[in-house]
C-alpha positions as CSV (number, residue, x, y, z in Angstrom):
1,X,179.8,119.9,122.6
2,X,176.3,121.0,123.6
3,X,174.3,119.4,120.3
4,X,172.0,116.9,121.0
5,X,171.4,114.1,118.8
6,X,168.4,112.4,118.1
7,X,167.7,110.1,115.2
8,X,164.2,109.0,114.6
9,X,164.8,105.5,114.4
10,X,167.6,103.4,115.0
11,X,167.3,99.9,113.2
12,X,169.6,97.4,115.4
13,X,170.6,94.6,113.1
14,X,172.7,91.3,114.3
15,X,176.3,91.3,115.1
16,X,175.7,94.8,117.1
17,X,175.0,97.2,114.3
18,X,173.1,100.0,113.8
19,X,171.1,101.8,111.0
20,X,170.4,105.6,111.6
21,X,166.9,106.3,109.5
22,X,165.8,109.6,109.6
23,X,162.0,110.3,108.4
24,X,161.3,114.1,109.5
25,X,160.7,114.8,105.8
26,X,158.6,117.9,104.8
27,X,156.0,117.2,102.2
28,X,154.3,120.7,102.2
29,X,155.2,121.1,98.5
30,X,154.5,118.2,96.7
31,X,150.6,118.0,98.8
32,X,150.9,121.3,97.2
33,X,151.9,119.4,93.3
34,X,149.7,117.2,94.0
35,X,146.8,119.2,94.7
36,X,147.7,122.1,91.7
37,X,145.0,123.2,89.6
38,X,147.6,124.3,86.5
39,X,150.6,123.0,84.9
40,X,152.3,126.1,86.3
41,X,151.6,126.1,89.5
42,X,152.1,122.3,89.9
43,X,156.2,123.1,88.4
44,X,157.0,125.6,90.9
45,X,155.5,123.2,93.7
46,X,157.8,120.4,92.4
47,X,160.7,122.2,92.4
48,X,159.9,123.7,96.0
49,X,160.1,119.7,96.8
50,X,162.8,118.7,95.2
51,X,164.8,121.8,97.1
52,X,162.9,120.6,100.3
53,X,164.6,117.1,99.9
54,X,168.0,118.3,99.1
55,X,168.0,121.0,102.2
56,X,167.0,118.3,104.3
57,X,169.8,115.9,103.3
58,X,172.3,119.1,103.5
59,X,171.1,119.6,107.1
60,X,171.1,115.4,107.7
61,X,174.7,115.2,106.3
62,X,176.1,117.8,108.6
63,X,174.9,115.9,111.5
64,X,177.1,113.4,111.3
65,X,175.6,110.3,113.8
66,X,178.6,108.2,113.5
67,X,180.0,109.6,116.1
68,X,177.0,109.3,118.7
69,X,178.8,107.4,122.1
70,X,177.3,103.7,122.1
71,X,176.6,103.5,118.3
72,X,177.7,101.5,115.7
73,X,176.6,102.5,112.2
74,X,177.2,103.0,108.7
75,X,178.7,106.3,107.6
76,X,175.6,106.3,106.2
77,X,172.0,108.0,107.0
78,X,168.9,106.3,105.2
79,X,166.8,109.3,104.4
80,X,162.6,107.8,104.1
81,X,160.1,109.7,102.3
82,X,157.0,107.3,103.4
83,X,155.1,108.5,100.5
84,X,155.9,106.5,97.7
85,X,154.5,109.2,94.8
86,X,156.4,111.9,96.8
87,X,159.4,109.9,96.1
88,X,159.5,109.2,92.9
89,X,158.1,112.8,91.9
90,X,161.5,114.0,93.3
91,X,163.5,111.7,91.2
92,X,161.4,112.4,88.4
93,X,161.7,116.2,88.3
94,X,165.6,116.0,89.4
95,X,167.4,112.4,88.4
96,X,170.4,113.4,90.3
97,X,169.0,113.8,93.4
98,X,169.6,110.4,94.9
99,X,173.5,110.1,93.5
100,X,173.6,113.6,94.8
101,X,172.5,112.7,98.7
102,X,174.1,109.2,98.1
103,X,177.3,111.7,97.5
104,X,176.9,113.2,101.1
105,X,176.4,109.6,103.0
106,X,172.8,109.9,102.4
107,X,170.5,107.2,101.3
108,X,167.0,108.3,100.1
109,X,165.0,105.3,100.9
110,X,160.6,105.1,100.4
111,X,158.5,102.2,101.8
112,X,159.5,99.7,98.4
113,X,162.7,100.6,98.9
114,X,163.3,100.7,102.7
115,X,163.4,97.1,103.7
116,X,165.5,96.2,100.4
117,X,168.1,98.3,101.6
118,X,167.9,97.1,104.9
119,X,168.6,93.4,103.6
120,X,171.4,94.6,101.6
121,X,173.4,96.2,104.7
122,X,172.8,93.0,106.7
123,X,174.0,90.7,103.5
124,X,177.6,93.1,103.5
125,X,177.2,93.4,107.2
126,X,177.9,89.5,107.2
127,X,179.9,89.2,104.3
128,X,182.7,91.6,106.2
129,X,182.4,89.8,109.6
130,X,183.2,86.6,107.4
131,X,186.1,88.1,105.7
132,X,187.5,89.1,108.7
133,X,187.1,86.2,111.0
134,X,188.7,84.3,107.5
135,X,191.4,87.0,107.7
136,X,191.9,85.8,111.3
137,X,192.3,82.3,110.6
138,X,194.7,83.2,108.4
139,X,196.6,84.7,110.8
140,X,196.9,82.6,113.4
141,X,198.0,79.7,111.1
């Protein structure tokens, strides 16, 4: 339809499947937090963040990789922030945040978090192929 497509990384795991992580995260406003002289100041730069974030996983959710030609992912995006403070600054100042992307297909991953997740998508990955091939056997007896 004339949109290109291009995720940042694609994380091929066994049994030909795909993870979509997307890592273009702006982090203008919490260097800005971070680097406030008053209490103020640093509360409006938070927020700014936090509304950073949850345009970004507005804009991410519309994009809908899934149906890319050649790739076989989740329905899900994982979203990094590869600052780790950045991260939790966001949850901090708005809790709902993550249940709010996760909502959207969205998983807000950081560095602790990222290969944690990525072990956790294999582990169901496998656990479905097993179910089915079982679901097979049962089949064809």
């Amino acid at each position: 339809d004339g949109e290109r497509f291009q995720p940042d990384v694609i994380i091929y795991l066994p049994g030909d499947k795909q993870v979509v992580v997307d890592s273009k995260v702006s982090l203008t406003s919490y260097q800005q937090y971070v680097a406030a002289d008053d209490d103020t100041l640093g509360q409006i730069a938070i927020k700014q963040h936090v509304l950073s974030l949850r345009n970004h996983v507005k804009g991410l959710a519309g994009k809908d990789y899934k149906r890319l030609e050649g790739l076989h992912s989740l329905d899900f995006v994982l979203l990094f922030v590869p600052i780790e403070a950045a991260f939790s600054a966001a949850l901090q100042a708005e809790p709902s945040l993550f249940q709010d992307a996760f909502d959207r297909n969205i998983v807000i991953v950081s560095p602790t978090t990222l290969l944690a997740t990525l072990r956790v998508i294999d582990s169901l990955w496998k656990q479905e192929r097993q179910s089915q091939n079982a679901r097979e056997i049962a089949e064809r007896a």
